[in-house]
PDBQT receptor file of N, H, CA, C and O in Angstrom, charges set to zero:
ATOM      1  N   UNK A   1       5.387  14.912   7.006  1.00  0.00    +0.000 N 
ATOM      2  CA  UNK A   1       4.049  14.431   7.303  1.00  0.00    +0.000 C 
ATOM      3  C   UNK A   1       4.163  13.280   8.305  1.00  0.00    +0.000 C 
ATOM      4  O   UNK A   1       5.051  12.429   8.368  1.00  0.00    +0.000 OA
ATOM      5  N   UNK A   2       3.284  13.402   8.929  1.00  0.00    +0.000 N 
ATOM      6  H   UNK A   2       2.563  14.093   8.878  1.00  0.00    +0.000 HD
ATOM      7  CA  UNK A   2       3.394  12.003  10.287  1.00  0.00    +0.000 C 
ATOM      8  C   UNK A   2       2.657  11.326  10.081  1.00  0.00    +0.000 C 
ATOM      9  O   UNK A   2       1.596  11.744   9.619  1.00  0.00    +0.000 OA
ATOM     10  N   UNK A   3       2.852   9.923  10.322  1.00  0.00    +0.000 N 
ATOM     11  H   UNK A   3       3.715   9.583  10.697  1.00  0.00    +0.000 HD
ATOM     12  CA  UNK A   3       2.371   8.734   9.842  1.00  0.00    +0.000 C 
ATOM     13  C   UNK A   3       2.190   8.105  10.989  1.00  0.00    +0.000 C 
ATOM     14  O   UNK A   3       2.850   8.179  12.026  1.00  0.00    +0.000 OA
ATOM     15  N   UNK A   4       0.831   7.202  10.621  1.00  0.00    +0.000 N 
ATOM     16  H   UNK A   4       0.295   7.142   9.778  1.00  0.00    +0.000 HD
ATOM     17  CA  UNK A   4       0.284   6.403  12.032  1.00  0.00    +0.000 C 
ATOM     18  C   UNK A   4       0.404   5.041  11.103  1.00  0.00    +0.000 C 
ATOM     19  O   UNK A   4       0.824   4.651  10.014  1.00  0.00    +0.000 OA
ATOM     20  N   UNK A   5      -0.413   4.491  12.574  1.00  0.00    +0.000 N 
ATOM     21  H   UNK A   5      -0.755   4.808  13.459  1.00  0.00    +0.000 HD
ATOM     22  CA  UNK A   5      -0.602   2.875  12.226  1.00  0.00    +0.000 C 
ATOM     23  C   UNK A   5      -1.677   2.479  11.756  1.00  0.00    +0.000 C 
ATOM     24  O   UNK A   5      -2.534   3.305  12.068  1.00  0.00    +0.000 OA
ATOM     25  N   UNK A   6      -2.089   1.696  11.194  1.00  0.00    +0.000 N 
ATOM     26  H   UNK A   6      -1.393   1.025  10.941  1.00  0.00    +0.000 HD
ATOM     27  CA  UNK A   6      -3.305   1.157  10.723  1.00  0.00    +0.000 C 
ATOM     28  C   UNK A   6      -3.136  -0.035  10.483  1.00  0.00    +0.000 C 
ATOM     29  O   UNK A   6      -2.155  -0.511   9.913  1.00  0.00    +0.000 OA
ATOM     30  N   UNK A   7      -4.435  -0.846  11.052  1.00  0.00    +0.000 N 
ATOM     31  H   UNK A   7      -5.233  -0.459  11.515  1.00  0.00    +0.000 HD
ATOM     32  CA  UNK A   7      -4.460  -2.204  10.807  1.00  0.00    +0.000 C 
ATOM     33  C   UNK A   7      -5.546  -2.850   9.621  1.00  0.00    +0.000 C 
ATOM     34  O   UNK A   7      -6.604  -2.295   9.325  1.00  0.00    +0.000 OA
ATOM     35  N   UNK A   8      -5.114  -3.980   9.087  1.00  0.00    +0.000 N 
ATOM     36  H   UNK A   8      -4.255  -4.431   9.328  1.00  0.00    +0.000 HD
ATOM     37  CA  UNK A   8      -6.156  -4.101   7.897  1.00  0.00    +0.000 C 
ATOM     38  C   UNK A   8      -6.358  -5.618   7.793  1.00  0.00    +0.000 C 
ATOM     39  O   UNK A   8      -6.043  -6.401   8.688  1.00  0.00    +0.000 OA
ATOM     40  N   UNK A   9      -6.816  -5.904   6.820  1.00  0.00    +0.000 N 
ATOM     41  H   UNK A   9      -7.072  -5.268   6.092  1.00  0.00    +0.000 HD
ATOM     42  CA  UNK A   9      -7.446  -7.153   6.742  1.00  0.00    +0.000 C 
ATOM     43  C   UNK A   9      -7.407  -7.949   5.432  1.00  0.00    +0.000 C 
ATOM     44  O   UNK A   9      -8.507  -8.068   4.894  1.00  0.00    +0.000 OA
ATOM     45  N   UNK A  10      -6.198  -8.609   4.708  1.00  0.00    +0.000 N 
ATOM     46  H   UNK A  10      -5.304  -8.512   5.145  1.00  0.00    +0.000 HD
ATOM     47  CA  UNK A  10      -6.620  -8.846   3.580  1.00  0.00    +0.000 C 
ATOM     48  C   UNK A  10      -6.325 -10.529   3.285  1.00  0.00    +0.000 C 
ATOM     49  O   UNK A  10      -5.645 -11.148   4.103  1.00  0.00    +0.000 OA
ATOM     50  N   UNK A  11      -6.826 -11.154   2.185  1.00  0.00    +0.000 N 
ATOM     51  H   UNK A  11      -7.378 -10.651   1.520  1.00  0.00    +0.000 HD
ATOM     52  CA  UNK A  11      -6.596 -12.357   1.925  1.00  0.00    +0.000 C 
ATOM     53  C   UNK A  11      -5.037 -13.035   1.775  1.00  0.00    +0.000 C 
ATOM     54  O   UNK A  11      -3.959 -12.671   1.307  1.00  0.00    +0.000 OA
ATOM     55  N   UNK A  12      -5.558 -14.196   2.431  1.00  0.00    +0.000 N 
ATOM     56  H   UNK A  12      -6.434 -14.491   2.811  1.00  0.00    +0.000 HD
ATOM     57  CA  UNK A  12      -4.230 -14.358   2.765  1.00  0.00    +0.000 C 
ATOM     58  C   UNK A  12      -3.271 -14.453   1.397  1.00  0.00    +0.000 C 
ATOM     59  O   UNK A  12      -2.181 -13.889   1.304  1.00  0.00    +0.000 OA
ATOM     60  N   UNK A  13      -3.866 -15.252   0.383  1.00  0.00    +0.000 N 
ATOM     61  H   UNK A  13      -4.751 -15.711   0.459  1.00  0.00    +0.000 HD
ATOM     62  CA  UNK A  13      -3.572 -15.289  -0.605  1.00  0.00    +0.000 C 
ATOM     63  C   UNK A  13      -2.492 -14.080  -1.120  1.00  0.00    +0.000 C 
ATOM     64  O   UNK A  13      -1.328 -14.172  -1.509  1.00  0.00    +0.000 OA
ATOM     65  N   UNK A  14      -3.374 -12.928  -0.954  1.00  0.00    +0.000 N 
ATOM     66  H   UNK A  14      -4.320 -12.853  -0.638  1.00  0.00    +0.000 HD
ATOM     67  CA  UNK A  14      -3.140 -12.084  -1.647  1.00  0.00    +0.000 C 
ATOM     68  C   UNK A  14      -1.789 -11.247  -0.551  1.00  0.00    +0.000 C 
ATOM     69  O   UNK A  14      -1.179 -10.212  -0.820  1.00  0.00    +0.000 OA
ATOM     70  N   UNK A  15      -1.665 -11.994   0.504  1.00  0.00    +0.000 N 
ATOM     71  H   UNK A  15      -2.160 -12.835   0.723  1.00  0.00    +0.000 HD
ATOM     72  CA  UNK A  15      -0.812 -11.253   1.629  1.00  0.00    +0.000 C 
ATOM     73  C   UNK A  15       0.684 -12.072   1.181  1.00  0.00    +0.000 C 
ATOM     74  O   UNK A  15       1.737 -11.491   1.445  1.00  0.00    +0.000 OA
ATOM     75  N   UNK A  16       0.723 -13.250   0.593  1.00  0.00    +0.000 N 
ATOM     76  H   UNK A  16      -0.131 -13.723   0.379  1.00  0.00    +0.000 HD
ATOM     77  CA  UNK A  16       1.611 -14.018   0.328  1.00  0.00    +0.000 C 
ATOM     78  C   UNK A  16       2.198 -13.554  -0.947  1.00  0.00    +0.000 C 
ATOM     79  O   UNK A  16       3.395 -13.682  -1.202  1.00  0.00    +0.000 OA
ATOM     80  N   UNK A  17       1.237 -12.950  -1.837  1.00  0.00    +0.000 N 
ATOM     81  H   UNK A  17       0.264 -12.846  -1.630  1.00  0.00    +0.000 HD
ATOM     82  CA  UNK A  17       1.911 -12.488  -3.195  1.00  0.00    +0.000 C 
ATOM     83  C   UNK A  17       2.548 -11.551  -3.022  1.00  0.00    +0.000 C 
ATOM     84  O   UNK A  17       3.502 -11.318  -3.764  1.00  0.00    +0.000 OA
ATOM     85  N   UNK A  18       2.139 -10.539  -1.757  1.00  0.00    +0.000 N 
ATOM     86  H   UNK A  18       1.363 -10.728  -1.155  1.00  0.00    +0.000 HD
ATOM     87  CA  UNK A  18       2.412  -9.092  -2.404  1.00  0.00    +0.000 C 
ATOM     88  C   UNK A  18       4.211  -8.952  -1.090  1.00  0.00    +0.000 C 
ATOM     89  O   UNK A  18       4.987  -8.019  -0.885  1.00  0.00    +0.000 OA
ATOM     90  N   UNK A  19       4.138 -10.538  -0.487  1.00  0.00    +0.000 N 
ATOM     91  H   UNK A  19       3.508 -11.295  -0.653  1.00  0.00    +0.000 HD
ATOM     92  CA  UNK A  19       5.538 -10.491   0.587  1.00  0.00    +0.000 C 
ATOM     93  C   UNK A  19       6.743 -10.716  -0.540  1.00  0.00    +0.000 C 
ATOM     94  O   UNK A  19       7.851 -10.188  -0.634  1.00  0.00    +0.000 OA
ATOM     95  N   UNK A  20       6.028 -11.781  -1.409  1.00  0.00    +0.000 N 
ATOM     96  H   UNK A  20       5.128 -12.209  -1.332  1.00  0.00    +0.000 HD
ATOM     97  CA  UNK A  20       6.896 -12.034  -2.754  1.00  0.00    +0.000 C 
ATOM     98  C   UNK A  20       7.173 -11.506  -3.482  1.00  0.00    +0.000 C 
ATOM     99  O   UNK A  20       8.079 -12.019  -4.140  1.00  0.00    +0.000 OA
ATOM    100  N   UNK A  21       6.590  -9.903  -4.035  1.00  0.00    +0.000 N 
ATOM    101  H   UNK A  21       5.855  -9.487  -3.501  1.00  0.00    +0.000 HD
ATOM    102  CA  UNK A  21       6.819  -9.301  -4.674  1.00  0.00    +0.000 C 
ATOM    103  C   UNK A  21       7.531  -8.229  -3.964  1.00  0.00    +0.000 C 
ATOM    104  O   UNK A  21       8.490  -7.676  -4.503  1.00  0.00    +0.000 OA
ATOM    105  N   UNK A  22       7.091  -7.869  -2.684  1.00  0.00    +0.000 N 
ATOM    106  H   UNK A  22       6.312  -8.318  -2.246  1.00  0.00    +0.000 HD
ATOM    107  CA  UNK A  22       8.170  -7.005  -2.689  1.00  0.00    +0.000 C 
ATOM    108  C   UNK A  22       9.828  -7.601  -1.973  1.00  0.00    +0.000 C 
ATOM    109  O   UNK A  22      10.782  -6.831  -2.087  1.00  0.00    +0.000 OA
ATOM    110  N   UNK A  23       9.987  -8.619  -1.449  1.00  0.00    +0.000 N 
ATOM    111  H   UNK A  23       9.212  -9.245  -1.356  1.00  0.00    +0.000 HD
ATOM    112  CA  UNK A  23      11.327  -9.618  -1.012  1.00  0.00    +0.000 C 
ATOM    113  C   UNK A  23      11.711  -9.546  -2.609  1.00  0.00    +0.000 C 
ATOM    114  O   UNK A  23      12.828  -9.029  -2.578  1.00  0.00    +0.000 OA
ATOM    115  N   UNK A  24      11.455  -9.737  -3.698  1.00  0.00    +0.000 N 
ATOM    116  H   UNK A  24      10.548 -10.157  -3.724  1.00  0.00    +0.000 HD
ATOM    117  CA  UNK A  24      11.644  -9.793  -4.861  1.00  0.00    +0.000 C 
ATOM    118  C   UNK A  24      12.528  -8.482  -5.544  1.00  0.00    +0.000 C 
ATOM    119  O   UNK A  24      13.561  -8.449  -6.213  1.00  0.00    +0.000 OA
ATOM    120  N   UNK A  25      11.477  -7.290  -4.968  1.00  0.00    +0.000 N 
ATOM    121  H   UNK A  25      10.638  -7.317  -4.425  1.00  0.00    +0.000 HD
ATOM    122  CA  UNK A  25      11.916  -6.164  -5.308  1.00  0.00    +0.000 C 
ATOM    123  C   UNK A  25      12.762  -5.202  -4.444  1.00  0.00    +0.000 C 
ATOM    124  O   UNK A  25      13.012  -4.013  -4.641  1.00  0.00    +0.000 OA
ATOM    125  N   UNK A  26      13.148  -6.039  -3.411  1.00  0.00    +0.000 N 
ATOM    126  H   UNK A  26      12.945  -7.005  -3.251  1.00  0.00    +0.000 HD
ATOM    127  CA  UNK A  26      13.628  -5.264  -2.434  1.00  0.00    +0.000 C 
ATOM    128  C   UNK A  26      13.708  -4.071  -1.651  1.00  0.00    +0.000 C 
ATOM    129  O   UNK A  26      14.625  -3.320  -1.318  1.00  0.00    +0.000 OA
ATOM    130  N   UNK A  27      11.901  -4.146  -1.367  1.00  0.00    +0.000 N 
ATOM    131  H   UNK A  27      11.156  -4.756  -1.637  1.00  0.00    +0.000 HD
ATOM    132  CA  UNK A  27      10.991  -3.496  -0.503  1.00  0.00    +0.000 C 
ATOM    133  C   UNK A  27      10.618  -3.785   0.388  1.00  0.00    +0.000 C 
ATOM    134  O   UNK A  27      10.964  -4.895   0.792  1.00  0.00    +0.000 OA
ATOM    135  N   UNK A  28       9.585  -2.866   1.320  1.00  0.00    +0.000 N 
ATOM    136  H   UNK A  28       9.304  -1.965   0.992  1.00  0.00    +0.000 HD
ATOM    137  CA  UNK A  28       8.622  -3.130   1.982  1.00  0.00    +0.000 C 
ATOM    138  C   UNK A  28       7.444  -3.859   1.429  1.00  0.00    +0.000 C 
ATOM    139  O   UNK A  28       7.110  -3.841   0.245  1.00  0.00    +0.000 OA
ATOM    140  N   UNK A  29       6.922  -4.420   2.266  1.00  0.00    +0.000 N 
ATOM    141  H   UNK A  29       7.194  -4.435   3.228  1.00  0.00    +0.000 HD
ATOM    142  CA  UNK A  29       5.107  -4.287   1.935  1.00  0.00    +0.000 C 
ATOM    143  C   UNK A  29       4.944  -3.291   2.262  1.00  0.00    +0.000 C 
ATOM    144  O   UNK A  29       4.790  -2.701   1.193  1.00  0.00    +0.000 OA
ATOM    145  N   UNK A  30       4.828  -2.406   3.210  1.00  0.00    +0.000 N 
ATOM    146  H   UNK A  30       4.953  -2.884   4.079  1.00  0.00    +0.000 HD
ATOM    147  CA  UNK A  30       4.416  -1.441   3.673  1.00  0.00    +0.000 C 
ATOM    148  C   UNK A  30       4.618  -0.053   2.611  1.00  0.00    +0.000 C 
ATOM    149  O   UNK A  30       3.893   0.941   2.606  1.00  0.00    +0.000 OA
ATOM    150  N   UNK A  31       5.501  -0.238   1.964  1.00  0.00    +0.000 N 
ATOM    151  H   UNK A  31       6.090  -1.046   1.968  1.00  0.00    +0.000 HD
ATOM    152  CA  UNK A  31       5.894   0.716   0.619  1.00  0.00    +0.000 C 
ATOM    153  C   UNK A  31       5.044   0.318  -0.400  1.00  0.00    +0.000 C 
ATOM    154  O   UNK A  31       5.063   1.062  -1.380  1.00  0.00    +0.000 OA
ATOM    155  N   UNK A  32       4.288  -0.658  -0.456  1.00  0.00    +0.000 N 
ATOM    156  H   UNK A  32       4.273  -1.263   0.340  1.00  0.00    +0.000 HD
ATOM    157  CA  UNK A  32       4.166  -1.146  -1.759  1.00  0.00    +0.000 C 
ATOM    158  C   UNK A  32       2.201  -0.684  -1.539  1.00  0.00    +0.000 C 
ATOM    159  O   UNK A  32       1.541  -0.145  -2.427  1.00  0.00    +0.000 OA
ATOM    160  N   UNK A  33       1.772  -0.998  -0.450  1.00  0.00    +0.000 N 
ATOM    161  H   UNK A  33       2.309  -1.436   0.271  1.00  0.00    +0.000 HD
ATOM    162  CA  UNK A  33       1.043  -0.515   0.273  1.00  0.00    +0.000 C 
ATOM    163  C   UNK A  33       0.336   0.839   0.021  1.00  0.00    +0.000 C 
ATOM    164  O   UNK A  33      -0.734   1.174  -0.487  1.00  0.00    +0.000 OA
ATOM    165  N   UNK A  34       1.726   1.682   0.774  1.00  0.00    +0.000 N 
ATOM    166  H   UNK A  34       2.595   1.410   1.186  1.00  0.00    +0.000 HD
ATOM    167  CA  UNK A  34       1.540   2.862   1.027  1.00  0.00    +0.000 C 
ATOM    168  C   UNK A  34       1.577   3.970  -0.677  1.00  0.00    +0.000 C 
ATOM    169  O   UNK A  34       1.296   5.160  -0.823  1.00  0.00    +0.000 OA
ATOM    170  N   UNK A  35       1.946   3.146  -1.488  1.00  0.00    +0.000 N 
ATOM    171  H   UNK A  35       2.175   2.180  -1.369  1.00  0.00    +0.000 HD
ATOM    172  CA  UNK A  35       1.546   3.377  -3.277  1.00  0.00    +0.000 C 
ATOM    173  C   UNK A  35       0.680   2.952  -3.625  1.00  0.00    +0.000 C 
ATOM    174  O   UNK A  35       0.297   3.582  -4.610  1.00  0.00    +0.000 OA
ATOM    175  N   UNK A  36      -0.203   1.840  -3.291  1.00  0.00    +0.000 N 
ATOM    176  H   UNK A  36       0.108   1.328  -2.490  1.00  0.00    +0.000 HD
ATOM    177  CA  UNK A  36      -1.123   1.576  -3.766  1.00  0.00    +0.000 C 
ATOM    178  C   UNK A  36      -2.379   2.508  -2.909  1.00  0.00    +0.000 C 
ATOM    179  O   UNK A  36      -3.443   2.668  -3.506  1.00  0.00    +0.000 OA
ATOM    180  N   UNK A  37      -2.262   2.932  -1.920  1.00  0.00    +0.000 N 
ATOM    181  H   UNK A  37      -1.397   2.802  -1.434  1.00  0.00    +0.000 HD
ATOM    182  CA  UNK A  37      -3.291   3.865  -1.432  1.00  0.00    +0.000 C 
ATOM    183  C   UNK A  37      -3.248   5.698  -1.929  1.00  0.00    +0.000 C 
ATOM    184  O   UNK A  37      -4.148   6.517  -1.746  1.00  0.00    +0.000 OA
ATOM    185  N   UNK A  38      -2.210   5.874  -2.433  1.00  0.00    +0.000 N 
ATOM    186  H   UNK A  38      -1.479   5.209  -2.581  1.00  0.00    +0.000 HD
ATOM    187  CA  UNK A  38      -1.741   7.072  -2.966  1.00  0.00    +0.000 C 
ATOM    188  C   UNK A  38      -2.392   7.165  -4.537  1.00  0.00    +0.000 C 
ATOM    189  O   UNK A  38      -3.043   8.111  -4.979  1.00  0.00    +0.000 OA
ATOM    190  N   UNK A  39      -2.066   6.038  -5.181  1.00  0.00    +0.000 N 
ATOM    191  H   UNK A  39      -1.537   5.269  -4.821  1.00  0.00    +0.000 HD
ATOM    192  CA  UNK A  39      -2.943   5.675  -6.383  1.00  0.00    +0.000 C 
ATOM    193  C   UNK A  39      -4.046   6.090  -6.145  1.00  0.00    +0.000 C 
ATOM    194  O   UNK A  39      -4.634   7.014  -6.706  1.00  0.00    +0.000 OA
ATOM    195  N   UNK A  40      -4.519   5.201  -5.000  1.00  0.00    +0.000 N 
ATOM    196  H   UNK A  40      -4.041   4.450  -4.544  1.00  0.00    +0.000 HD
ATOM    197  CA  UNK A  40      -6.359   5.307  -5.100  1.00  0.00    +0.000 C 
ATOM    198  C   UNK A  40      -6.415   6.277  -4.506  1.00  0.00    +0.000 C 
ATOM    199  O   UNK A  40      -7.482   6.709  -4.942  1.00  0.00    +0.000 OA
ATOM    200  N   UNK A  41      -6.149   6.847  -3.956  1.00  0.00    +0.000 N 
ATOM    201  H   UNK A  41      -5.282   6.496  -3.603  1.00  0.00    +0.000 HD
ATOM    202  CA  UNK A  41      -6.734   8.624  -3.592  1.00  0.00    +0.000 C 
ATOM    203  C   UNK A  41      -6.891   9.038  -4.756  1.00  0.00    +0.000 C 
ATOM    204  O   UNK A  41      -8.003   9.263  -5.234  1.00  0.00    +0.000 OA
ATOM    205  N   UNK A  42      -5.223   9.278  -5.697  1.00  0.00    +0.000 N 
ATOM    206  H   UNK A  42      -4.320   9.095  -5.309  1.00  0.00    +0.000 HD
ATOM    207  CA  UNK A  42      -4.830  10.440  -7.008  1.00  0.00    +0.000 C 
ATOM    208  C   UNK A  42      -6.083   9.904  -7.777  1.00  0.00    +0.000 C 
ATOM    209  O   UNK A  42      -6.808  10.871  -8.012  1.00  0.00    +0.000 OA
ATOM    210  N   UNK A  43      -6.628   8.740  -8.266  1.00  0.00    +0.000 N 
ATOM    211  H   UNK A  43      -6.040   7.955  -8.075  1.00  0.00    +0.000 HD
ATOM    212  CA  UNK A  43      -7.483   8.527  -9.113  1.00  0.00    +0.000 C 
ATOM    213  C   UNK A  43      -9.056   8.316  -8.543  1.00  0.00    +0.000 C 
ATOM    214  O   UNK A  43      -9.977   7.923  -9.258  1.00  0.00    +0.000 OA
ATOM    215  N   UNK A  44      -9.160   8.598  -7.357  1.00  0.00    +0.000 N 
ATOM    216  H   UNK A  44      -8.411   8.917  -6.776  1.00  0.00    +0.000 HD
ATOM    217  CA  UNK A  44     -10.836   8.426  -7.342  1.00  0.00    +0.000 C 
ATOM    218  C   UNK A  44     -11.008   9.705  -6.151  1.00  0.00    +0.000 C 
ATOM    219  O   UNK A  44     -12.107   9.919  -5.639  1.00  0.00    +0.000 OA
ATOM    220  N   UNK A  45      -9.982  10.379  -5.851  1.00  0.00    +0.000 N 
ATOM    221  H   UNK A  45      -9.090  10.205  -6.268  1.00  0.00    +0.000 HD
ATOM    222  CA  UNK A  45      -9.891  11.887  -4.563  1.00  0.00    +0.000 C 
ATOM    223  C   UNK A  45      -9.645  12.898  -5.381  1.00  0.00    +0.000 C 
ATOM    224  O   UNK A  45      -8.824  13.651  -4.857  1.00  0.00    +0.000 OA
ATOM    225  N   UNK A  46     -10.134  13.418  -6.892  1.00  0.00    +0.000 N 
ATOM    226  H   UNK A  46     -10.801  12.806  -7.318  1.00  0.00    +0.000 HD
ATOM    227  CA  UNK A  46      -9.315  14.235  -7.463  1.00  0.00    +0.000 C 
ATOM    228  C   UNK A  46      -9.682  15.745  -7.046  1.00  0.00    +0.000 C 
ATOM    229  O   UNK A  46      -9.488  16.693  -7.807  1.00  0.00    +0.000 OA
ATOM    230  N   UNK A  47     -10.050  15.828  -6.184  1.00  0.00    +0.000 N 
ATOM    231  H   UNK A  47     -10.207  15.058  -5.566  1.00  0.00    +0.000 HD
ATOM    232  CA  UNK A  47      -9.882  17.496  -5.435  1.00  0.00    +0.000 C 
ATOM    233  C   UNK A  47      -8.635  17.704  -4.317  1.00  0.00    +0.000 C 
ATOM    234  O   UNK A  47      -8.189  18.758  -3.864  1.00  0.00    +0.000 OA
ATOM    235  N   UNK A  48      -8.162  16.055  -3.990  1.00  0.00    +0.000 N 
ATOM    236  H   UNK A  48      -8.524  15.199  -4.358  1.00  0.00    +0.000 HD
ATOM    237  CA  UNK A  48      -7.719  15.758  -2.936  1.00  0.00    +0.000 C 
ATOM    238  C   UNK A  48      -6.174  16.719  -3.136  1.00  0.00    +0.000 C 
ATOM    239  O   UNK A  48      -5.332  16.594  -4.026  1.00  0.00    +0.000 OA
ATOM    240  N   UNK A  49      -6.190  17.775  -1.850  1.00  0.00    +0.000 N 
ATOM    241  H   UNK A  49      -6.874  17.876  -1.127  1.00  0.00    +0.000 HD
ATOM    242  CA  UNK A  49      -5.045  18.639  -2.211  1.00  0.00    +0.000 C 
ATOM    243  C   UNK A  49      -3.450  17.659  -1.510  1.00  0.00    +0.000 C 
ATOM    244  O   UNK A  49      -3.676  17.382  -0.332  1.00  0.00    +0.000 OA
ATOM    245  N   UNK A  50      -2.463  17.297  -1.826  1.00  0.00    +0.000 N 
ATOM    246  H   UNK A  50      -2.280  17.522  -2.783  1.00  0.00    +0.000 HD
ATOM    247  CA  UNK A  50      -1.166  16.842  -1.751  1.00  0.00    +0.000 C 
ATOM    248  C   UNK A  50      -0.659  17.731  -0.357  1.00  0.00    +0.000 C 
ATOM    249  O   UNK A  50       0.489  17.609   0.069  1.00  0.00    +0.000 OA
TER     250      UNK A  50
């Protein structure tokens, strides 16, 4: 599957936790991200075919 770019917008706050959590976990943000939008498809896209 091919993947683009997208730009977004979030609090900074919340941009500082989620650098810490994943430097922590020895990730991306961009991984951590790209699961949390997969979530919200699987649970609010449920026709959404994979």
């Amino acid at each position: 599957m091919a993947s683009i770019n997208l730009t977004i917008r979030i609090d900074e706050n919340d941009k500082k936790t989620i650098e810490q959590f994943a430097k922590k976990n020895d990730r991306s943000i961009n991984y951590y991200v790209n699961q949390a939008i997969k979530e919200f498809i699987k649970k609010n896209v449920p026709d959404k075919e994979e």
